[in-house]
C-alpha positions in Angstrom: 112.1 83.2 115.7 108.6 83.1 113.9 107.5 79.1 113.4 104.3 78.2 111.0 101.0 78.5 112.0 99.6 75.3 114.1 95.9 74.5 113.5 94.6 74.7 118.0 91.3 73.2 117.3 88.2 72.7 115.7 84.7 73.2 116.0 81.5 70.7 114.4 77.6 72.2 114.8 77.1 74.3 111.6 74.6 72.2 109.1 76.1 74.3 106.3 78.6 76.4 105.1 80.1 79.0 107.4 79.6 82.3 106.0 81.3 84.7 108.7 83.8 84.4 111.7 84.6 86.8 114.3 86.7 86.9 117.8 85.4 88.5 120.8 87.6 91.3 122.1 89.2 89.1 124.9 89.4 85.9 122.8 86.7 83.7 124.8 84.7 83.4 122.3 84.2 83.3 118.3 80.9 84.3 116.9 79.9 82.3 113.5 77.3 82.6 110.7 75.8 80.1 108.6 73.9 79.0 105.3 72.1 77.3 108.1 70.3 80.2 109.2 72.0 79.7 113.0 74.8 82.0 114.7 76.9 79.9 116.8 79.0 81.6 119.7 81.8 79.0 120.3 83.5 79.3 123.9 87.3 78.9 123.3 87.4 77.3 127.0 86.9 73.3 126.1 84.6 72.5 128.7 82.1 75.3 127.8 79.2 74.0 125.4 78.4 76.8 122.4 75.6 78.8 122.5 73.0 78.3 118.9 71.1 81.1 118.0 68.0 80.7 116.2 66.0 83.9 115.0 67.2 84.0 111.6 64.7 82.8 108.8 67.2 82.5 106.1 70.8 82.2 105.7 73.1 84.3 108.4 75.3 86.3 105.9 78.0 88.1 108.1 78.4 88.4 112.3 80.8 90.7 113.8 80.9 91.1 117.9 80.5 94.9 119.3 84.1 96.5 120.3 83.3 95.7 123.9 82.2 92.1 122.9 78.8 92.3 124.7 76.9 92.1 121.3 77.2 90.5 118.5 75.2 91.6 115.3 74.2 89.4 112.2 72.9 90.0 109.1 70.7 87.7 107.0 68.9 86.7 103.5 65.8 87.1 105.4 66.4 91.4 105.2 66.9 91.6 108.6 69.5 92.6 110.9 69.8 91.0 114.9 71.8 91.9 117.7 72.2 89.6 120.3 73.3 89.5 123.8 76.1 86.5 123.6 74.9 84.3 126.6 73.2 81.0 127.1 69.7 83.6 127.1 69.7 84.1 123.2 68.0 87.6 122.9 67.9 89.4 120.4 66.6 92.6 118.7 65.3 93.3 114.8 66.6 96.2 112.7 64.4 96.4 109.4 64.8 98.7 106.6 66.6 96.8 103.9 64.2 95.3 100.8 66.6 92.2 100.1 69.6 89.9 101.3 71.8 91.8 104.4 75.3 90.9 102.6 77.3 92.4 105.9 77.2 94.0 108.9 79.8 95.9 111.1 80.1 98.1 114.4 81.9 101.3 114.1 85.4 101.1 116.0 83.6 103.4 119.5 80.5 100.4 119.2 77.5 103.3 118.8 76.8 102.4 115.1 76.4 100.1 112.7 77.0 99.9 109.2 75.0 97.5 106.8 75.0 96.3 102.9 72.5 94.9 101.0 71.5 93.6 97.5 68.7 96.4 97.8 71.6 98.1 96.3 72.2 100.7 99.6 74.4 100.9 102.5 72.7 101.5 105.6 73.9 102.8 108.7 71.9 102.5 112.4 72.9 103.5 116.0 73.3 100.7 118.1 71.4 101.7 121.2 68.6 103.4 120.2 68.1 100.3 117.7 67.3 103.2 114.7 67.6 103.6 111.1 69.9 106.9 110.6 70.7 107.4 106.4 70.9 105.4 103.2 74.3 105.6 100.8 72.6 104.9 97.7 75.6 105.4 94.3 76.0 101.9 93.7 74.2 100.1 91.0 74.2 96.6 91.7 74.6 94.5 94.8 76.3 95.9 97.8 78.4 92.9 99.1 80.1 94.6 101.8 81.1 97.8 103.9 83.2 98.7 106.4 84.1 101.4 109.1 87.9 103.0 108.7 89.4 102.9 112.5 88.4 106.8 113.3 85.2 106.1 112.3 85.1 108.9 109.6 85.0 106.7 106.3 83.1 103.8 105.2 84.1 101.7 102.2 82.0 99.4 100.3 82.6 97.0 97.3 79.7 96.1 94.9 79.0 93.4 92.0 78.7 96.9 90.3 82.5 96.4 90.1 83.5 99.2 91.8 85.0 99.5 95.2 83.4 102.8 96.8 84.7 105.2 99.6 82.2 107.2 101.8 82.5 110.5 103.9 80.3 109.5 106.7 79.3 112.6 107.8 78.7 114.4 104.7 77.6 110.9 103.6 79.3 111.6 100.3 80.8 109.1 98.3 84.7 110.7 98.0 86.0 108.4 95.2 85.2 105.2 93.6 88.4 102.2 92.9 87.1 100.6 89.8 87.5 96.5 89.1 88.0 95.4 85.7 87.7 91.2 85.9 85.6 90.9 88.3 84.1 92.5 91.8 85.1 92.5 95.5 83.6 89.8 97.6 85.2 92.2 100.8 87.2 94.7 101.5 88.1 96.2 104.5 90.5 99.1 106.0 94.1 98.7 107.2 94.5 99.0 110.7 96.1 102.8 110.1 93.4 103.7 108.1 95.7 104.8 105.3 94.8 102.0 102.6 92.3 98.9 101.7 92.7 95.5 100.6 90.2 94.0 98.4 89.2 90.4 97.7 88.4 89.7 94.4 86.3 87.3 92.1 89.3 87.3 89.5 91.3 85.7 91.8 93.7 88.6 92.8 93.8 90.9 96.3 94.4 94.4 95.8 95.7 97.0 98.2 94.8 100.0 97.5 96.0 104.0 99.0 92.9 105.9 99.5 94.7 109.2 99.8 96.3 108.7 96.5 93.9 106.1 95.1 96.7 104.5 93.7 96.5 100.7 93.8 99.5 99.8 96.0 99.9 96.2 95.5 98.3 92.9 93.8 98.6 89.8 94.6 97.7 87.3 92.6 98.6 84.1 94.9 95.1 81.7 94.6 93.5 79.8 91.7 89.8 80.9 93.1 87.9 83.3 94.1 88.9 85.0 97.1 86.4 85.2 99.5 87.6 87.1 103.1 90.3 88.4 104.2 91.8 90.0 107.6 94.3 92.2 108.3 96.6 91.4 111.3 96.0 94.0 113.9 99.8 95.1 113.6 99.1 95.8 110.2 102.0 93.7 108.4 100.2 90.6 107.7 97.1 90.3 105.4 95.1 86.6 105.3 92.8 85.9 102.4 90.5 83.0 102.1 89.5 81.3 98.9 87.3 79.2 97.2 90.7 77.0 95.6 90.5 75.6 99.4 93.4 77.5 101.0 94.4 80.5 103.1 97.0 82.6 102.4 99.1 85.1 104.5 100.9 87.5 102.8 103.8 89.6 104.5 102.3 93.4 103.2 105.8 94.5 104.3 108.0 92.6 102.0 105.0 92.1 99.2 105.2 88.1 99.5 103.6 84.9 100.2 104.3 83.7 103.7 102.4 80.9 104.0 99.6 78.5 102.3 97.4 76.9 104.2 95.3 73.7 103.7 92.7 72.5 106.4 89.6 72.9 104.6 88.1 70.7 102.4 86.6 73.2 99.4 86.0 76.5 99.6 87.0 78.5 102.7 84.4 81.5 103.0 85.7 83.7 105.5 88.5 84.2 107.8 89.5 86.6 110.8 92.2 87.6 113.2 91.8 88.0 116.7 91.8 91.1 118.3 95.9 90.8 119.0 96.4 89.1 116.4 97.8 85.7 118.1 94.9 83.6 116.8 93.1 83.3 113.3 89.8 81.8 112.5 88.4 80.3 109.2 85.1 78.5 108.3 84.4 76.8 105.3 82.0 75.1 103.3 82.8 72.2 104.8 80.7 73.4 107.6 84.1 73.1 109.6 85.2 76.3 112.0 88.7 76.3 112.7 91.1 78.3 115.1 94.9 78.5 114.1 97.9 80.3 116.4 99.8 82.5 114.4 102.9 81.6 116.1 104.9 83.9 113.0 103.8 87.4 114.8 101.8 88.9 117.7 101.5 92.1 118.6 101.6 91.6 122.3 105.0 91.7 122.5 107.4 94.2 124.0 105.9 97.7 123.1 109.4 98.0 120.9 108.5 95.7 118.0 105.0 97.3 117.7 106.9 100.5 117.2 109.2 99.0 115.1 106.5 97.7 113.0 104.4 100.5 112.6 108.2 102.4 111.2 108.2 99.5 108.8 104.1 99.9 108.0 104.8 103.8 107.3 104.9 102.0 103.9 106.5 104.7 102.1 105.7 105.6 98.4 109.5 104.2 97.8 109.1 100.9 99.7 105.7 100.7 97.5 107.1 101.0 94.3 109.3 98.8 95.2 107.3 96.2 96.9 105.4 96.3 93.1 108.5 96.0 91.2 109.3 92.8 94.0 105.8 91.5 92.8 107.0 90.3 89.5 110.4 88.7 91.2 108.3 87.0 93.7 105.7 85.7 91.6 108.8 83.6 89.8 110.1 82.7 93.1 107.1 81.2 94.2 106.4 78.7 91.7 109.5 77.9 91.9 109.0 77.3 95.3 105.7 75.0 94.4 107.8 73.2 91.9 110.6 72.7 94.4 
């Protein structure tokens, strides 16, 4: 039977707001970003210290550990991009080409590239060992806030204060189609784990999932009273957290189109938020400088082989079930402040 997520532990060292979580691959450590210009790689064993990397002359923006979990890249104000080796040693290596503020940073799914955006306007994407600038994406008109790999590694998706939310061939390096945002712009998107649709986080308040093989948007939620900042999708793919500036996370069952949970453990905004690579843990920071871990406990996908099966039948989210899970979105929006009045 699924129980509530249980807050595990806690972690104190930022000197400002935590900008960007990420787990290693095998869950022993979580790499951090701050305001503070430092990334932080916390060891999930208690008695190891954390590691505080300083190289950064500005703000760290976004971090995100390679697929094999031997590197971990950041991105900063200061234009530059660092990979680091995540050990006591600190080392780390420069990427320069950007002209402004690194918004985010990301490592394709096979860990040979890496895929960066920038308020220079472009999306830039860089091989990993060979430490070189490859191409520019260059459509979007205003600030690029973040971009993404899809799991084969064939699409990149990006979301700008342009407003629009921008899909990208990466070997033709053609944009395919652009999502377009009416209130206000995506903070981040990213790419459900099938690759068949992405979820945007929105300044109006609202998270959108949208198909990008019929471009249709395939559900809204409009479940916080602030800007949403981060979310992650669970690994499994039936679970969606979001992370907002109205102090709470949310996870939303993508399957049924509902609420699941609120969650409170931050005081003010909470800026990003991330899965593990199983999805049994989740991690938040906020800018309460605070870094938090949380067990699931409500799904994992290392279970018997059946229910991921069983899942992924239920996450062939057919255009029926979709229709209908935007028909339930009306319904449940009732049910739920009901539930909050109750």
């Amino acid at each position: 039977m699924p129980s509530d997520p249980t807050l595990e532990r806690h972690f104190k060292g930022h000197r400002d707001t935590v900008t960007s979580v990420d787990f290693s691959c095998n869950m022993k450590q979580i790499a951090t970003g701050s305001m503070d210009s430092c990334v932080m790689i916390w060891n999930m064993k208690p008695q190891m210290r954390a590691y505080r990397f300083d190289g950064h002359k500005d703000a760290v923006t976004s971090v995100h550990f390679s697929p094999s979990g031997h590197l971990v890249a950041s991105a900063s104000r200061d234009k530059t991009v660092r990979l680091w080796v995540p050990s006591m040693k600190a080392e780390s290596t420069v990427f320069r080409a950007h002209t402004a503020t690194v918004r985010s940073v990301n490592f394709s799914g096979d860990g040979q590239t890496l895929v960066t955006a920038s308020d220079d306007k472009t999306i830039k994407v860089w091989t990993v060992h060979r430490q070189k600038f490859l191409f520019s994406l260059n459509q979007h008109i205003n600030w690029v806030r973040c971009a993404k790999f899809s799991p084969d590694n064939r699409l990149i998706v990006s979301s700008s204060d342009d407003k629009t939310i921008k899909l990208w061939d990466k070997n033709s390096r053609e944009c395919i189609h652009s999502f377009y945002e009416h209130a206000g712009y995506a903070n981040y998107v990213d790419f459900h784990p099938s690759g068949t649709c992405i979820a945007a986080a929105s300044t109006d308040n609202s998270v959108k999932v949208w198909d990008i093989r019929s471009h249709k948007m395939l559900q809204h939620y409009q479940v916080h009273s602030g800007v949403v900042n981060s979310l992650s999708f669970h690994p499994a793919g039936n679970f969606l957290i979001t992370a907002s500036s109205d102090s709470t996370m949310k996870i939303l069952d993508l399957v049924e189109g509902k609420l699941l949970y609120t969650l409170h453990g931050h005081q003010g905004p909470v800026t990003c938020v991330a899965f593990s690579r199983t999805g049994e843990y989740f991690s938040s920071g906020g800018s309460d400088e605070q870094v938090m871990v949380w067990k699931s406990n409500f799904d994992c996908v290392e279970g018997s082989d059946g229910t991921v099966s069983i899942l992924e039948q239920r996450l062939t989210l057919t255009e029926d079930k979709l229709k209908e899970c935007l028909e339930n979105q009306m319904e449940i929006g009732l049910h739920l402040q009901r539930r909050e009045e109750a």
